[in-house]
C-alpha positions as CSV (number, residue, x, y, z in Angstrom):
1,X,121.7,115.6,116.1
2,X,120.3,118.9,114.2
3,X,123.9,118.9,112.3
4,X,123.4,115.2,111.3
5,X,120.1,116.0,110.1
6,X,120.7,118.5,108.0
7,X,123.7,117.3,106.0
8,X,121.4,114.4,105.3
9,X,118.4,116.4,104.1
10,X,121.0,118.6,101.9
11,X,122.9,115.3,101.0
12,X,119.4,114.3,99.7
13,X,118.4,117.9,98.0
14,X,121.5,117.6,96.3
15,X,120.3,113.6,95.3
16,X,116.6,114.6,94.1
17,X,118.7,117.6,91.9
18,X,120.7,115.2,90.3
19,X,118.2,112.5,89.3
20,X,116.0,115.6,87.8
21,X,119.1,116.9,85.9
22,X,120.0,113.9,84.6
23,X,116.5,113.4,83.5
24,X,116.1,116.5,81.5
25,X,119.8,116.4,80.1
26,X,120.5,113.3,79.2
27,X,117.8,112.4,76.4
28,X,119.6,108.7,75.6
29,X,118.0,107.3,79.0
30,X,115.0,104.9,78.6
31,X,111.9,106.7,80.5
32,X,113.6,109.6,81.5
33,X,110.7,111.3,82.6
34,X,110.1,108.6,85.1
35,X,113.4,109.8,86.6
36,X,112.2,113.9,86.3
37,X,108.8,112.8,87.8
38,X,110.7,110.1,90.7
39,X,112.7,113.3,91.3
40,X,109.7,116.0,92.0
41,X,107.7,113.4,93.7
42,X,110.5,112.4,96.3
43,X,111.0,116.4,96.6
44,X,107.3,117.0,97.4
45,X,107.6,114.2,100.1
46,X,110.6,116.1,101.8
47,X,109.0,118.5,102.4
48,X,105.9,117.2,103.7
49,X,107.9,115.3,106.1
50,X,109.8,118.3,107.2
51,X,106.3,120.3,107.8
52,X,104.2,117.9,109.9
53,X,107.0,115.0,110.6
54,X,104.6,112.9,113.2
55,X,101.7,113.3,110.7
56,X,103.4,112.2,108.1
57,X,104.1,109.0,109.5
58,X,101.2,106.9,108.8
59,X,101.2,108.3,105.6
60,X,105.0,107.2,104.9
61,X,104.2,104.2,106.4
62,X,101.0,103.4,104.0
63,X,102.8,104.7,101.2
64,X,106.3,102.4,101.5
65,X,103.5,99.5,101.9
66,X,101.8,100.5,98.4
67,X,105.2,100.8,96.9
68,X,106.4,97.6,98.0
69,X,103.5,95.9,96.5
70,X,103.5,98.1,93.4
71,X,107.2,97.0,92.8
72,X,106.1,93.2,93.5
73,X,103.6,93.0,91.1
74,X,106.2,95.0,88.7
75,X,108.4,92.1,89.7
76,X,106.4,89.6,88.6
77,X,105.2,91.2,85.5
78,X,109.1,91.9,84.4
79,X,109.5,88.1,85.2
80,X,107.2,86.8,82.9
81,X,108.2,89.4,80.4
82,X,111.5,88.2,80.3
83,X,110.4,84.7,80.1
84,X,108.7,84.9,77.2
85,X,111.7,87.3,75.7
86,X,114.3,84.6,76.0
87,X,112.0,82.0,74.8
88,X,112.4,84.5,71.7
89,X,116.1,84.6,72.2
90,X,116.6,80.9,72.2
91,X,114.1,80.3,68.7
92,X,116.9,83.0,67.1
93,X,119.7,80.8,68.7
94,X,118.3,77.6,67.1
95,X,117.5,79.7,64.0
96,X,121.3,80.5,63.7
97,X,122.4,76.9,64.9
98,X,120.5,75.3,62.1
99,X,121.6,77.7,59.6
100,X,125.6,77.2,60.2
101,X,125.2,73.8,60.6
102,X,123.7,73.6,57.0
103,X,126.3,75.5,56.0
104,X,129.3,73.4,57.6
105,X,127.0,70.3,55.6
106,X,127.9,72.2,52.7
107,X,131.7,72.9,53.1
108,X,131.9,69.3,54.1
109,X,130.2,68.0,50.7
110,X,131.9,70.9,48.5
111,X,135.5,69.2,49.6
């Protein structure tokens, strides 16, 4: 059980590494220091959960509950974000639609 425990906390380690490294490396990534920040947080929470693990369970379990609403109400928001963007999208599309059907008009009239 110890052995199982251990590859998974080193699995993870190796995880919360990554997602900083990619963070700081990779300057391309939209809000990359999200990532770098995701990455120290879930660190500090190891090891609070490795120090007092029985403690920190009410705490984890407050937390996830905060998160999940926190990444509802992000839900939502992206939702009407993106309603509003393809309403955007499809005023282009009739935009263009217009436009090449004026011009097919004019090929049609030209011949």
């Amino acid at each position: 059980m110890l052995d199982k425990t251990l590859r998974f906390f080193n699995s993870l380690k190796l995880t919360l590494f990554l997602i900083v490294a990619v963070a700081i490396s990779y300057k391309e990534l939209p809000g990359r220091g999200w990532y770098g920040v995701l990455g120290v947080l879930s660190a500090i929470a190891g090891v609070v959960v490795l120090v007092w693990p029985f403690d920190s369970i009410a705490v984890l379990t407050i937390a996830t509950g905060v998160w999940l609403v926190v990444l509802g109400v992000v839900g939502v928001v992206q939702g009407f974000v993106m309603r509003n963007d393809s309403k955007s999208v499809r005023e282009a599309g009739d935009v263009v639609r217009d436009r090449f059907n004026q011009a097919q008009a004019k090929g049609r009239a030209a011949s």
